[in-house]
DSSP file (Angstrom, degrees, kcal/mol; ACC not computed):
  #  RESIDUE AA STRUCTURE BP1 BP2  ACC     N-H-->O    O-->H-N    N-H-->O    O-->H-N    TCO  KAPPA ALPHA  PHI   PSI    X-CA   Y-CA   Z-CA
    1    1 A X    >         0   0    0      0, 0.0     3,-1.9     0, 0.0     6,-0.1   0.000 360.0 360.0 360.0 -41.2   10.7  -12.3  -23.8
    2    2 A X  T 3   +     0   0    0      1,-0.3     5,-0.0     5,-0.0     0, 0.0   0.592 360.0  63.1 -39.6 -27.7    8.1   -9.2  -24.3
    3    3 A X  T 3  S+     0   0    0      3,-0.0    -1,-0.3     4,-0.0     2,-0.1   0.414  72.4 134.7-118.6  19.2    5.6  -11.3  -23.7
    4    4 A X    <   -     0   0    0     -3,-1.9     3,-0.2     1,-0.1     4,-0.0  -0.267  51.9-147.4  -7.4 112.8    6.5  -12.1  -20.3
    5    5 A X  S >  S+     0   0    0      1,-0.2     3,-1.7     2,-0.2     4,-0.5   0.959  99.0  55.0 -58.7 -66.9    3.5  -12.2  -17.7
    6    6 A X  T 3  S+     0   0    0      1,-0.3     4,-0.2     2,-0.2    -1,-0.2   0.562  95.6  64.1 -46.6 -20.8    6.4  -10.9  -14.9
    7    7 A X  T 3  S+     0   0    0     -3,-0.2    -1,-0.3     1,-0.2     4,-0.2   0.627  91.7  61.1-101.6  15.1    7.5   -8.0  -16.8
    8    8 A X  S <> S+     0   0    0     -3,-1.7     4,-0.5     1,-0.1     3,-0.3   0.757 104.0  51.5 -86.6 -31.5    4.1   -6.4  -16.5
    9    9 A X  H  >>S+     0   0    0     -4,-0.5     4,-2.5     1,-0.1     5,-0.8   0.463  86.9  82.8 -79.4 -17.4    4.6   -6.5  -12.4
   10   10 A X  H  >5S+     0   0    0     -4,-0.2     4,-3.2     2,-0.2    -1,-0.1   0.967  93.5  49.5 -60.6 -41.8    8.3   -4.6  -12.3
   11   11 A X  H  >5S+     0   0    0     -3,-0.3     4,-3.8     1,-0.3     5,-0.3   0.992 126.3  26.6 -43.3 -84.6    6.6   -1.0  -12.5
   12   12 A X  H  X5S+     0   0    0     -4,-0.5     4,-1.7    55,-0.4     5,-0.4   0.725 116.1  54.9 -46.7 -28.5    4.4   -1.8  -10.0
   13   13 A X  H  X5S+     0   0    0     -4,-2.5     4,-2.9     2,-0.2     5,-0.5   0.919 119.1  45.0 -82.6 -48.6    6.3   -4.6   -7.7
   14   14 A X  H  X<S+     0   0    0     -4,-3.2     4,-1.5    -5,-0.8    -2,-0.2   0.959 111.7  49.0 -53.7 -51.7    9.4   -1.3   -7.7
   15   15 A X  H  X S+     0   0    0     -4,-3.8     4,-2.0     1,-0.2    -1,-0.2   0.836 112.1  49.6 -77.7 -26.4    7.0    1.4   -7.0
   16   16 A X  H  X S+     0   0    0     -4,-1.7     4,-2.3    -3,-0.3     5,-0.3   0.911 115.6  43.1 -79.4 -59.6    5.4   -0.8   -3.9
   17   17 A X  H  X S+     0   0    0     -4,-2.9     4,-1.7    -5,-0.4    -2,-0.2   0.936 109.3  52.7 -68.8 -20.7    8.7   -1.5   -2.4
   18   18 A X  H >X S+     0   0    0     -4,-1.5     4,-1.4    -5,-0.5     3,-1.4   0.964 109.3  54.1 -35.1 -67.2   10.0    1.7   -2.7
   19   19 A X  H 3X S+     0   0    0     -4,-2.0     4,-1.1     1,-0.3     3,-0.3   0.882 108.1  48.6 -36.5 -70.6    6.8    2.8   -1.0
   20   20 A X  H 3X S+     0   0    0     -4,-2.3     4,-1.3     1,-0.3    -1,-0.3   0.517 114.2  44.3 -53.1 -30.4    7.5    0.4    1.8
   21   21 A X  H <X S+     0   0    0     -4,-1.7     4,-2.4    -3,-1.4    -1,-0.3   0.947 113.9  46.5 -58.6 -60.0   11.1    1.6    2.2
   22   22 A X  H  X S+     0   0    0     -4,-1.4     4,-1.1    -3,-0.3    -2,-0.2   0.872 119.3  49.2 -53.1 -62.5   10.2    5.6    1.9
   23   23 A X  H  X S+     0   0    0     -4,-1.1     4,-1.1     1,-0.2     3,-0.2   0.903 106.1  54.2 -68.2 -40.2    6.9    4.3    4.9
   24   24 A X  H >X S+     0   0    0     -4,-1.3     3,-5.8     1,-0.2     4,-3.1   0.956 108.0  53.1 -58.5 -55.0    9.3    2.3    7.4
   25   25 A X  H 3X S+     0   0    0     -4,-2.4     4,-2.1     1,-0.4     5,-0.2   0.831 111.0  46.7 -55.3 -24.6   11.5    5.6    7.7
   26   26 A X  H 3X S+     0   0    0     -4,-1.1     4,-0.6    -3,-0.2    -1,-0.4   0.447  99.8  55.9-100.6  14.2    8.9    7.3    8.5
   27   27 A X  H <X>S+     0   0    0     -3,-5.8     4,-3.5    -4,-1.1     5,-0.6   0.538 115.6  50.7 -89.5 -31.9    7.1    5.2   11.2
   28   28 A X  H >X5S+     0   0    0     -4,-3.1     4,-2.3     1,-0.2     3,-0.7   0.851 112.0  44.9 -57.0 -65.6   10.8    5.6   12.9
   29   29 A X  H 3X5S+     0   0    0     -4,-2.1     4,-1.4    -5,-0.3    -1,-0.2   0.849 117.8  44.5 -45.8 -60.1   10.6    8.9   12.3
   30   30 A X  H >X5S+     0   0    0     -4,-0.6     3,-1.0    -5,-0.2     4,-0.7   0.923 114.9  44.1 -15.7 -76.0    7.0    8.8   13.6
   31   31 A X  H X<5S+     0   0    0     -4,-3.5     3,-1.7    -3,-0.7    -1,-0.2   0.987 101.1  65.0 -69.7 -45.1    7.4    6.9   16.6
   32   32 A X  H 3<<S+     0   0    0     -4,-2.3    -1,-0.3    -5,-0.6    -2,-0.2   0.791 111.6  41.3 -60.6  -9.2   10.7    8.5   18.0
   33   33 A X  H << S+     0   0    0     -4,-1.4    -1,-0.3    -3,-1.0    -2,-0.2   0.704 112.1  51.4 -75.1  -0.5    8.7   11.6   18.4
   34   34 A X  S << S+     0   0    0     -3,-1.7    -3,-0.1    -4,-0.7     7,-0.1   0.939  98.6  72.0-100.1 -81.6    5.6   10.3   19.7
   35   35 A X        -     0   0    0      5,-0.2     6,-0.1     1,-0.1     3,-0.1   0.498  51.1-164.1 -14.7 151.2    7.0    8.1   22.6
   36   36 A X  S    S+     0   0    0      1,-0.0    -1,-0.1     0, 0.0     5,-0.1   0.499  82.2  35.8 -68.4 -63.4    8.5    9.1   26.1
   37   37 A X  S  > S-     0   0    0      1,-0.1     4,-0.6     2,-0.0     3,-0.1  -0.198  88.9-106.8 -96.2-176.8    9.9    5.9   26.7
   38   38 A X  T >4 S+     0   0    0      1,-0.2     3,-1.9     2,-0.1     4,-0.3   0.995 111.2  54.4 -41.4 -63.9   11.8    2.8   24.5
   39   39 A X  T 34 S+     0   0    0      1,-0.3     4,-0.3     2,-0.2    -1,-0.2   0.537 110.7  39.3 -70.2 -24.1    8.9    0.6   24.8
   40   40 A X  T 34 S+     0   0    0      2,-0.2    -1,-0.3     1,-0.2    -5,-0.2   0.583 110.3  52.8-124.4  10.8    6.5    2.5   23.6
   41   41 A X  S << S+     0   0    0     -3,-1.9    -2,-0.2    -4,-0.6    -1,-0.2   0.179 115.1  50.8 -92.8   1.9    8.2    4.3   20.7
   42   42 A X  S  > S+     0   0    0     -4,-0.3     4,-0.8    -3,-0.2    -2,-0.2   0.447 116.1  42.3-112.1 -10.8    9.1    0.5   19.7
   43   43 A X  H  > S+     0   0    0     -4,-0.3     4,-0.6    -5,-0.2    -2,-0.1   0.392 109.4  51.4-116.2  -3.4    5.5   -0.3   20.0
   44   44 A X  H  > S+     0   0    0      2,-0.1     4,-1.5     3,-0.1    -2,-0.1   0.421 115.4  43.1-134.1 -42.3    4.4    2.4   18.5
   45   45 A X  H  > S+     0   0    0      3,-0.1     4,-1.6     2,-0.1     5,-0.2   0.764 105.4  65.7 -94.1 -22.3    6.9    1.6   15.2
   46   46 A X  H  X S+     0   0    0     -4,-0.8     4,-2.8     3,-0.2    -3,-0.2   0.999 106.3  42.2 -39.6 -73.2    5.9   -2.3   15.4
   47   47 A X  H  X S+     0   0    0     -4,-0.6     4,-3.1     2,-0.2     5,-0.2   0.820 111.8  59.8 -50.9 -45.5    2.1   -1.2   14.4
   48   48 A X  H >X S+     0   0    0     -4,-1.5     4,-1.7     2,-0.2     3,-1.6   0.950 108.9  37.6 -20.7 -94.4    3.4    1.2   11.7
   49   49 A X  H >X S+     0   0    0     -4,-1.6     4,-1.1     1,-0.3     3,-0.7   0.893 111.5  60.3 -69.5 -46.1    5.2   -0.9    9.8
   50   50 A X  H >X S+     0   0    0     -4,-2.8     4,-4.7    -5,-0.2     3,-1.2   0.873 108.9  42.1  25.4 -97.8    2.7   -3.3   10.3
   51   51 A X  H <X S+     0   0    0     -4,-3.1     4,-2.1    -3,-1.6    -1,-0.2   0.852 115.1  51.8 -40.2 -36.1    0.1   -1.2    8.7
   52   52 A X  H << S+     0   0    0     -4,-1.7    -1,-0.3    -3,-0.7    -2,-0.2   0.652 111.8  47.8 -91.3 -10.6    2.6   -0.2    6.0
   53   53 A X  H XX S+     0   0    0     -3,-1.2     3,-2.6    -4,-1.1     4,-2.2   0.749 116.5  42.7-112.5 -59.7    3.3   -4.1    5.4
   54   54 A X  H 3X S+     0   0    0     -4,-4.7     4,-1.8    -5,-0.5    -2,-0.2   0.860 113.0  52.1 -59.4 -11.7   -0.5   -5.0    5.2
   55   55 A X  H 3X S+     0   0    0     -4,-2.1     4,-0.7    -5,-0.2    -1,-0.3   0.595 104.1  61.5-101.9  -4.1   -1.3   -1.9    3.1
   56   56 A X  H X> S+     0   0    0     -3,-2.6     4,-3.4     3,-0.2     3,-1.5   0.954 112.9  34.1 -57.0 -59.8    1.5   -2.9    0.5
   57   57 A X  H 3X S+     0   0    0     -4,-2.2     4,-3.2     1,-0.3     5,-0.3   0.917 115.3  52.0 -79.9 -33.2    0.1   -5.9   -0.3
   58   58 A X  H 3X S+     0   0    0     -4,-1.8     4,-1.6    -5,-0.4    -1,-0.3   0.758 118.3  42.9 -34.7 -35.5   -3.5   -5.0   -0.1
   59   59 A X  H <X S+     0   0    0     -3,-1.5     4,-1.6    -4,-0.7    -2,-0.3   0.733 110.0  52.9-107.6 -37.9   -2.6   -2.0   -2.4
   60   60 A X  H  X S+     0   0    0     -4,-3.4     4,-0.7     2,-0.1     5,-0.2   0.881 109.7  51.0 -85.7 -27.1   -0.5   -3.9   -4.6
   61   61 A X  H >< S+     0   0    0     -4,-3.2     3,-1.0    -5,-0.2     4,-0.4   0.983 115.7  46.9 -48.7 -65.8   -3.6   -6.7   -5.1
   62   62 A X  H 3< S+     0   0    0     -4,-1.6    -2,-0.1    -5,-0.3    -3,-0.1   0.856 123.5  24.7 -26.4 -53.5   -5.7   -3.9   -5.9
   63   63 A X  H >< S+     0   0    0     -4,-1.6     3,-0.5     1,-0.1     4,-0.4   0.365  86.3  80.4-111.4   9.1   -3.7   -2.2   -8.2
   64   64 A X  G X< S+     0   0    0     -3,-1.0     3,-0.5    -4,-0.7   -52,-0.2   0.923  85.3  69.6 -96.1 -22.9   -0.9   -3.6  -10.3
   65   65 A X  G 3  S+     0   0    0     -4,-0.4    -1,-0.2     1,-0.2    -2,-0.1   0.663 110.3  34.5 -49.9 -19.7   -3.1   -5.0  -12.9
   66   66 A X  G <  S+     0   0    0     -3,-0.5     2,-0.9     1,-0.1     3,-0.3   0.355  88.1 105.4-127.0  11.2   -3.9   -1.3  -14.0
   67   67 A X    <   +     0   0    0     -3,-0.5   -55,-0.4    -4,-0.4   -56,-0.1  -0.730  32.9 152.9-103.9 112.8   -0.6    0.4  -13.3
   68   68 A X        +     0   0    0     -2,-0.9    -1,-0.2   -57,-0.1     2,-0.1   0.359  31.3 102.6 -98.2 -39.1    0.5    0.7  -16.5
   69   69 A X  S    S-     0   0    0     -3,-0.3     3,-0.1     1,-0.1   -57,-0.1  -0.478  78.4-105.5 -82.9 154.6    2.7    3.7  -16.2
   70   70 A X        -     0   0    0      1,-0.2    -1,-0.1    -2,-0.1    -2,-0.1  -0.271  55.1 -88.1-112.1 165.5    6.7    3.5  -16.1
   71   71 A X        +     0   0    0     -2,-0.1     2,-0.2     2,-0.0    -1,-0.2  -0.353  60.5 155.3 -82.7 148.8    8.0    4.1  -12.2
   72   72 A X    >>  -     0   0    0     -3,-0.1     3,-3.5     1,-0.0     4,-1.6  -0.995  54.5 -88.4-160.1 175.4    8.7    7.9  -11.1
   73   73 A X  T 34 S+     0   0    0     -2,-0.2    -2,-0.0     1,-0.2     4,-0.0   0.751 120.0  54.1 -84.6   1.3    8.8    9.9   -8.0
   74   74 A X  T 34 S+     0   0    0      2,-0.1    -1,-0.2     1,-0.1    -3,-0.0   0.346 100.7  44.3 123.5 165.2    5.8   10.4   -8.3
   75   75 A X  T <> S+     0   0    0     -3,-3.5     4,-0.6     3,-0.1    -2,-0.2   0.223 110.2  62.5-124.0  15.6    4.0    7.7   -8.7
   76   76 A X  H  X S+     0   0    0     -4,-1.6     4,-1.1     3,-0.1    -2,-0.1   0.421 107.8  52.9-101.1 -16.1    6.4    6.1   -5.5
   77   77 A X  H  > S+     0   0    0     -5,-0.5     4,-0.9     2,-0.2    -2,-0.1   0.681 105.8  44.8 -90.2  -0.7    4.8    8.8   -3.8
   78   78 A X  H  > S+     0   0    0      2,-0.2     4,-2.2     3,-0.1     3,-0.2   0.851 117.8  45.8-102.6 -42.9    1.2    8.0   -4.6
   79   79 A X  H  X S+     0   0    0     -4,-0.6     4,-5.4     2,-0.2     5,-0.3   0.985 106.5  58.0 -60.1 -50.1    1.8    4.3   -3.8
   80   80 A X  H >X S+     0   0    0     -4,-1.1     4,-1.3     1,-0.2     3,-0.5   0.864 117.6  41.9 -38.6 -64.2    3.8    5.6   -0.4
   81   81 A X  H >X S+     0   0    0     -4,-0.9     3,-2.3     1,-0.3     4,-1.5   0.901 106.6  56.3 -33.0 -81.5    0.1    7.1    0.0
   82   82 A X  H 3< S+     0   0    0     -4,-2.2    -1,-0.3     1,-0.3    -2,-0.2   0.725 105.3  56.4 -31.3 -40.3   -1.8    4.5   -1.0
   83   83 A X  H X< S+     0   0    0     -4,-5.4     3,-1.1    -3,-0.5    -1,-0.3   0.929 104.9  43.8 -50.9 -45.8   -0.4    2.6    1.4
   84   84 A X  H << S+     0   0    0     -3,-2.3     3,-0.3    -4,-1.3    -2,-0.2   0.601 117.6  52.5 -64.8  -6.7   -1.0    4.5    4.3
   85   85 A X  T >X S+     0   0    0     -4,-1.5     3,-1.0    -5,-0.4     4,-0.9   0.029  73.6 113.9-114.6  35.9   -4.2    4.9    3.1
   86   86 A X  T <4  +     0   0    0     -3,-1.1     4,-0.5     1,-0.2     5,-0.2   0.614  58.0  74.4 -99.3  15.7   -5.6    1.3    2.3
   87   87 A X  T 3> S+     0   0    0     -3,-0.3     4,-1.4     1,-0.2    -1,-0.2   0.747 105.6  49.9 -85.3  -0.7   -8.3    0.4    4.5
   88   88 A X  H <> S+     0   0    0     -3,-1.0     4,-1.3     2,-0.2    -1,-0.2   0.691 111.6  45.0-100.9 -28.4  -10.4    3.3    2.0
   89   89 A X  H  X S+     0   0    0     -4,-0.9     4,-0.9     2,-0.2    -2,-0.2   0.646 115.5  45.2-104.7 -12.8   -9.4    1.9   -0.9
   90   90 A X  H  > S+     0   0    0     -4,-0.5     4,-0.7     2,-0.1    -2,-0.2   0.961 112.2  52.1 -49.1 -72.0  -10.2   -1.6    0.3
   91   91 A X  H >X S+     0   0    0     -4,-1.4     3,-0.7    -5,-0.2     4,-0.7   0.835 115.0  45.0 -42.4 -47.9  -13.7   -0.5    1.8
   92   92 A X  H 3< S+     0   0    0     -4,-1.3     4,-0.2     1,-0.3    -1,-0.2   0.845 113.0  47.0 -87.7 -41.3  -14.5    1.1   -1.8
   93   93 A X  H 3X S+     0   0    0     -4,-0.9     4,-0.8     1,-0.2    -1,-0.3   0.569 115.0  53.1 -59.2 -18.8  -13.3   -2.0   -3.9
   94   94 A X  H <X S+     0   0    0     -4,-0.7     4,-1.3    -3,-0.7    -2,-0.2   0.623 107.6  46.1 -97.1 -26.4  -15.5   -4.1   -1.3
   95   95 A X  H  < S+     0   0    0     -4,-0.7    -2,-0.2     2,-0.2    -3,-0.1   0.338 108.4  55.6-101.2  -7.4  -18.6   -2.3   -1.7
   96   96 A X  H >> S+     0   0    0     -4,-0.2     4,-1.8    -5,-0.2     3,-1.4   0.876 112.0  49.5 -90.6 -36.8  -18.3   -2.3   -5.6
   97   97 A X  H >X S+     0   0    0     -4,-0.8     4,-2.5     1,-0.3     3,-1.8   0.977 106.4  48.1 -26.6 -96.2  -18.1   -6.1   -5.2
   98   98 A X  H 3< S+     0   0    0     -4,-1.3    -1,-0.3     1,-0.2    -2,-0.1   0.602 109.9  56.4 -44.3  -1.7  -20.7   -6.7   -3.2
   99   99 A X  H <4 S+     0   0    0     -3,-1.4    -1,-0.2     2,-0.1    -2,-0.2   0.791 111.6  46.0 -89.8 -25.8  -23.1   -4.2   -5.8
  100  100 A X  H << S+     0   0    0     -4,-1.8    -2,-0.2    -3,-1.8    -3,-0.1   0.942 115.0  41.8 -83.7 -46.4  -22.2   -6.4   -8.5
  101  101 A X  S  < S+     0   0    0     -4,-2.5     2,-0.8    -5,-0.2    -1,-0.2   0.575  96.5  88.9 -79.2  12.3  -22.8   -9.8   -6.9
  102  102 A X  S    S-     0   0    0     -5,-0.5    -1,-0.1    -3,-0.1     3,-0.1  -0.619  83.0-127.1 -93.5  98.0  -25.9   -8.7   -5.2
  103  103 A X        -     0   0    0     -2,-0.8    -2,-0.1     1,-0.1    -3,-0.1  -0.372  32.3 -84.7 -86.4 157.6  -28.9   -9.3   -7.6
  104  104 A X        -     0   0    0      1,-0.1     2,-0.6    -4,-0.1    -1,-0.1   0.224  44.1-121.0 -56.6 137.9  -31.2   -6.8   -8.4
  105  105 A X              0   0    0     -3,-0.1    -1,-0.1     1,-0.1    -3,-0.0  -0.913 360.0 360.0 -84.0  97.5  -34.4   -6.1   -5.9
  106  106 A X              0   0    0     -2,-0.6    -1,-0.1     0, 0.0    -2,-0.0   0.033 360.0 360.0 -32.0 360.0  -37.7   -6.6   -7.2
């Protein structure tokens, strides 16, 4: 049972949804000040969570293979981050790629 593949992913799979709980309440929060009207405090919390849905899983590809550490609050508050924040940690993971497959200039 230890040597379960799946139980390497709870840490990570909890701290990501957490995240994701913690982000939607705050794109409501977000959008109901931003807006004047419904429609564009609904439109305004659509894109949020959005963002906050593509930057889970982008951040949880990235990362669950090296989080190693047992869930706390945090490390649900550096994923909440990381979410908001994944088009940087994309970009940076994307450009170490491309240095490694790129062969060497003569």
């Amino acid at each position: 049972m230890n040597d379960d593949p799946l139980l390497k992913l709870i840490s990570p799979l909890a701290g990501v949804v957490l995240a994701v709980v913690l982000s939607v309440m705050v794109s409501a929060t977000i959008a109901g000040r931003i807006g004047d009207d419904y429609e564009t405090r609904a439109w305004i919390y659509t894109i949020a969570v959005l963002w906050v849905l593509i930057g889970a899983v982008v951040m949880f590809m990235l990362a669950h293979r090296g989080e190693t550490r047992t869930l706390s609050v945090g490390r649900v508050l550096l994923w909440t981050a990381s979410i908001w924040l994944w088009p940087v940690f994309a970009l940076r993971t994307w450009q170490r790629r491309s240095r490694r497959s790129d062969p060497p200039r003569d």
